[in-house]
C-alpha positions as CSV (number, residue, x, y, z in Angstrom):
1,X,21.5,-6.8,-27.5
2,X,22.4,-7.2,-23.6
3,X,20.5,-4.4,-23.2
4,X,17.0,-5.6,-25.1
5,X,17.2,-8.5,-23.0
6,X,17.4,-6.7,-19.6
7,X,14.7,-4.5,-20.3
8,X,13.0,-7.7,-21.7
9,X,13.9,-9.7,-18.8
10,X,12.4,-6.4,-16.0
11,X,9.5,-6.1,-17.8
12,X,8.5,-10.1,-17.4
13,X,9.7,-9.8,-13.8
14,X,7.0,-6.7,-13.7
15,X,4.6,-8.2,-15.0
16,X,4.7,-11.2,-12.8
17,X,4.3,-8.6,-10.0
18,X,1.0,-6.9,-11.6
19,X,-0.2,-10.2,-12.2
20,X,0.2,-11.7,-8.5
21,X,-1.5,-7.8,-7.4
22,X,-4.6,-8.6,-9.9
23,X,-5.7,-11.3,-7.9
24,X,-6.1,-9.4,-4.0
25,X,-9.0,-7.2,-4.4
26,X,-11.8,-9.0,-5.1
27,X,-10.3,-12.8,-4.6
28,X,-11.5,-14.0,-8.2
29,X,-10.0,-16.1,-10.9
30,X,-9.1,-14.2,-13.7
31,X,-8.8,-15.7,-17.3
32,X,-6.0,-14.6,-20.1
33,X,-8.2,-12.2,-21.5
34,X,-8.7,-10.4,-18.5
35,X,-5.1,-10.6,-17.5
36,X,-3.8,-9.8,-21.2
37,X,-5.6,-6.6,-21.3
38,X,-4.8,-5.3,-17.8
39,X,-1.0,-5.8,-18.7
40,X,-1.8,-4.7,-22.3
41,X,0.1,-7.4,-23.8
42,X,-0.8,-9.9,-26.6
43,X,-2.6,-13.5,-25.6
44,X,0.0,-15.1,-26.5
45,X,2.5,-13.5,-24.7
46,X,0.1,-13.9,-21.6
47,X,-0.4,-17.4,-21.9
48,X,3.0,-18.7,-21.8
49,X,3.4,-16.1,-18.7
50,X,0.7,-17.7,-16.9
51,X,1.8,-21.3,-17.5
52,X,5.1,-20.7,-16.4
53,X,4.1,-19.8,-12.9
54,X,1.4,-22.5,-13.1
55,X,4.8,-25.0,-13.8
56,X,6.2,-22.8,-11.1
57,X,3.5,-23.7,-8.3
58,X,2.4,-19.8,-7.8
59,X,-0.7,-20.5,-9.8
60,X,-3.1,-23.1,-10.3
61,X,-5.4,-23.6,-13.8
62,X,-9.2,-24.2,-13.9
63,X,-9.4,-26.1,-17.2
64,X,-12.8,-26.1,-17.4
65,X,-13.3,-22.4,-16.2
66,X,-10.3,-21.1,-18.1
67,X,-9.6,-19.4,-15.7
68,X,-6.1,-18.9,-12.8
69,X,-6.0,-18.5,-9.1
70,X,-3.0,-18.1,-6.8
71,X,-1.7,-20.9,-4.7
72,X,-0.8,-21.5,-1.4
73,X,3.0,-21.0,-2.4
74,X,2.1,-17.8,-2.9
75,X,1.0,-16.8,0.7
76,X,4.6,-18.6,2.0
77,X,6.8,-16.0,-0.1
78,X,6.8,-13.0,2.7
79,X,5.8,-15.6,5.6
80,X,8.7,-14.4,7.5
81,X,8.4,-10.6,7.6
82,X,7.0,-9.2,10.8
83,X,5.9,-12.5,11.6
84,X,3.0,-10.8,14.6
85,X,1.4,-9.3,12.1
86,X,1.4,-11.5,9.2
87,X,2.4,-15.0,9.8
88,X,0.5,-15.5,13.2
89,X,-2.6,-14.2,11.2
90,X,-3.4,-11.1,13.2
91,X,-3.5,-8.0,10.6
92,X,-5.6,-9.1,7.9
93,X,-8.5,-10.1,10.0
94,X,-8.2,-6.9,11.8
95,X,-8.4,-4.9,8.2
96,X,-11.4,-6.8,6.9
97,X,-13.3,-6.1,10.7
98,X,-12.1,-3.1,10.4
99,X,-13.7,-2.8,6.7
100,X,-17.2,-4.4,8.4
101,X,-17.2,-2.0,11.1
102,X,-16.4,1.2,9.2
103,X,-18.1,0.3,5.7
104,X,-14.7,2.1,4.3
105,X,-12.4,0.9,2.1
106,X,-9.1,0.1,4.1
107,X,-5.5,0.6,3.1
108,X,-2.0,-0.5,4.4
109,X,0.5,1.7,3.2
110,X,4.2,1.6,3.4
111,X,7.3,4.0,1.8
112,X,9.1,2.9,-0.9
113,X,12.0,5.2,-1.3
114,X,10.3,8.3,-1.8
115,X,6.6,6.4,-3.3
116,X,4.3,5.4,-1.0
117,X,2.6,2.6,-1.8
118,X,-1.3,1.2,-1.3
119,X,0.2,-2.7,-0.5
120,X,-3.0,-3.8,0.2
121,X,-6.6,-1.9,0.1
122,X,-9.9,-3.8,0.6
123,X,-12.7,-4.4,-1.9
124,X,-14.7,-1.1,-2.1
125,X,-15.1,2.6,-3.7
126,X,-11.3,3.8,-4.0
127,X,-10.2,6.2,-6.3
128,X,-9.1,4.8,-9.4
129,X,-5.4,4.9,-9.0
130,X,-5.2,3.2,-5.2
131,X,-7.2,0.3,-7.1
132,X,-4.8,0.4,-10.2
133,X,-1.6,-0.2,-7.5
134,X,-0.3,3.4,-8.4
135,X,2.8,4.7,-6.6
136,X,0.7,7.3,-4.8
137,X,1.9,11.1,-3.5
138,X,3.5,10.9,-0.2
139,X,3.7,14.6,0.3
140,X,0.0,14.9,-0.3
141,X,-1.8,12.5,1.4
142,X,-2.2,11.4,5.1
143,X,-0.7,7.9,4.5
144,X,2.4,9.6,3.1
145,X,2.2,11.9,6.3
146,X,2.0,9.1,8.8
147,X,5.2,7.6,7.6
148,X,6.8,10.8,7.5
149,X,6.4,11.7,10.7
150,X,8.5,9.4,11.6
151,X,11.4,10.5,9.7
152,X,13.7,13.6,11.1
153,X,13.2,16.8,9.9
154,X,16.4,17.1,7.9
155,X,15.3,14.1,5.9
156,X,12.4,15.4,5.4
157,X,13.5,18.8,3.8
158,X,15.7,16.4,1.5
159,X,12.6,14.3,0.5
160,X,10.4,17.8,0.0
161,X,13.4,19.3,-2.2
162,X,13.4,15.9,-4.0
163,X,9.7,15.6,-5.3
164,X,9.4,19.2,-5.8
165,X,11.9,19.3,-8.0
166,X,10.3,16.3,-10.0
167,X,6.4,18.1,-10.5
168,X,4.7,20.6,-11.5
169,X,5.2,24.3,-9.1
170,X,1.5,24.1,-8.2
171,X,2.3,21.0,-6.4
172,X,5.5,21.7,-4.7
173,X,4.9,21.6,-1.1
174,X,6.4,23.9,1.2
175,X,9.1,22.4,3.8
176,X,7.8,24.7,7.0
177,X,3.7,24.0,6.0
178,X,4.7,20.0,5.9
179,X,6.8,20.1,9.4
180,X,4.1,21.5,11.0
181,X,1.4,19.0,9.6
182,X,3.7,16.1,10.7
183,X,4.4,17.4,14.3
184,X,0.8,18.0,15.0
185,X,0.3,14.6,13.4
186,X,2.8,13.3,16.6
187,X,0.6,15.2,18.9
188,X,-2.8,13.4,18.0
189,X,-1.3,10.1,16.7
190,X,-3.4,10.2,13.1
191,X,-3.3,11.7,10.2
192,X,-6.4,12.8,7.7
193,X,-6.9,14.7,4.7
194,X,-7.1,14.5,0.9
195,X,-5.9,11.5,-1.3
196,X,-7.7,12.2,-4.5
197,X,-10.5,14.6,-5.5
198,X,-13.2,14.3,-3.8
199,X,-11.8,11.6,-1.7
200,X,-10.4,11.9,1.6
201,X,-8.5,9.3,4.2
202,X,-7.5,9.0,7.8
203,X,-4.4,7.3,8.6
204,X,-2.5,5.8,12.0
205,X,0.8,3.8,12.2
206,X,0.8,0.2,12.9
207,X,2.9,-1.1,16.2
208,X,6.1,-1.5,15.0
209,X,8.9,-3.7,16.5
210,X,12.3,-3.2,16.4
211,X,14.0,-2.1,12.7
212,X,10.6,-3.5,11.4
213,X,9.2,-2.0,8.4
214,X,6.9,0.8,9.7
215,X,3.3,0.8,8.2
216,X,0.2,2.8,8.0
217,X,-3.2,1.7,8.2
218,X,-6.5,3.8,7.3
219,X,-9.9,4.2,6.0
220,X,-10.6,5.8,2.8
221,X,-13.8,7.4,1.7
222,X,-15.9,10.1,0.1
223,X,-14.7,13.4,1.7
224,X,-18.0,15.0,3.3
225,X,-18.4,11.1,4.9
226,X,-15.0,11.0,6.2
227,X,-14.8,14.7,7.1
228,X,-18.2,14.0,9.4
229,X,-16.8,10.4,10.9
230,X,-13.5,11.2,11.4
231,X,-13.4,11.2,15.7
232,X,-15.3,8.5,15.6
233,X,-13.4,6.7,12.3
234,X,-10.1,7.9,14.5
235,X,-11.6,5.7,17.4
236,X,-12.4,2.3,15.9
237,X,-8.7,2.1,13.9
238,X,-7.3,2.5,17.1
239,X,-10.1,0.1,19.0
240,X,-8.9,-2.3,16.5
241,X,-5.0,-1.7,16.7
242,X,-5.1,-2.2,20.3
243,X,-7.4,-5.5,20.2
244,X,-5.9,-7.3,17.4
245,X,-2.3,-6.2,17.2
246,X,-1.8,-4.3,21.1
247,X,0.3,-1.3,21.9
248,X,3.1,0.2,19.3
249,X,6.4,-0.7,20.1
250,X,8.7,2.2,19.6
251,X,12.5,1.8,19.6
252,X,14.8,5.0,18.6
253,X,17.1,3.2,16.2
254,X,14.2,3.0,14.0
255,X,13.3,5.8,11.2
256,X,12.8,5.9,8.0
257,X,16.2,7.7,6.8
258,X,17.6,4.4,5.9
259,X,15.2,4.0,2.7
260,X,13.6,7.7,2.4
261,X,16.9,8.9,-0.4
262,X,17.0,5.5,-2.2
């Protein structure tokens, strides 16, 4: 029985998650349809989820819409972490001019144990599984390689060894082939190639203070487009790095070895 309620207890706590993640692409209020069928749970079961964090302050309710939105309570959960980029309002509008400029769907990225994750991607043609929040492959796409080239090379053989041994053999990666994509990476700052067929991405690290989560930024698109924009794609994301957020801060006690094996 304790162990029904657990499970019972981590899948409410998930689906709170999904639910607070439905609402950032397109900035719309959804209704308990909508939200019952993208958790694939029954009404009911939606209902009283969504009234709890209406009681909770997270959400608000359009009575005569039928329909949720978040609340401000919402936007003060994570107001505290890396307060330059988030709190004193300086990355998002950066992301959505860089969106404008580029016409490119953008993505931050980050590395969650050995997932990367899409934590925020802009309204726009993605490949289904970015717009699905997906863990995505961090040895096989440019977002995964711009947060691994910050991580030591031992590490990295232990990460490579890790997710190999967890997929199919046509997708294992070789250790050698990946160290010498992440140290030319380090040589031209950026990262590009493919994140899903037929789409392609270029990626660059955020400045990053001291033990600050390191994060990726890039542009996503249709691989001919980005394979024919790319200097000039690699220009603007750095155009915009430097005027909205100014130069990276590096600091050697910094890597990602702490979280890569958890």
């Amino acid at each position: 029985m304790a162990t029904a309620v657990k499970e019972k207890k981590i899948k409410s706590a998930d689906r709170v998650l999904r639910i607070f993640e439905m609402f950032g692409p397109d900035r719309q209020s959804l209704t308990v349809m909508e939200v019952a069928r993208a958790l694939d749970v029954p009404q009911s079961s939606t209902s009283e989820l969504l009234a709890s964090l209406v009681r909770q302050g997270y959400l608000a309710r359009d009575r005569r819409a039928r329909a949720f939105r978040p609340t401000a309570r919402i936007s003060l959960l994570g107001a505290w972490v890396q307060p330059h980029l988030f709190r004193n309002g300086r990355l998002l509008p950066m992301v959505d001019n860089l969106q404008q400029q580029t016409r490119l769907a953008v993505s931050l990225t980050s590395m969650v144990g050995v997932s990367l994750k899409h934590v925020h991607t802009t309204a726009g043609p993605i490949p289904a599984a970015l717009a699905q929040s997906e863990d995505a492959d961090l040895l096989h796409s440019p977002f995964g390689h711009i947060l691994l080239s910050l991580v030591r090379g031992e590490e990295v053989r232990k990460i490579v060894h890790r997710l190999n041994a967890g997929c199919d053999p046509e997708m294992h990666v070789r250790y050698q082939d990946l160290q010498a994509t992440l140290e030319q990476i380090n040589r031209q700052g950026f990262a590009t190639g493919k994140v899903a067929a037929g789409w392609s991405g270029i990626a660059l690290l955020l400045p990053q203070g001291i033990d600050e989560e390191p994060l990726g930024v890039g542009v996503i698109g249709r691989t001919a487009d980005i394979d024919a924009r790319r200097d000039e794609l690699v220009r603007t994301i750095r155009q915009n790095i430097s005027q909205y957020l100014g130069p990276r801060v590096a600091h050697e006690s910094h890597d990602l070895r702490s979280v890569a094996m958890h």
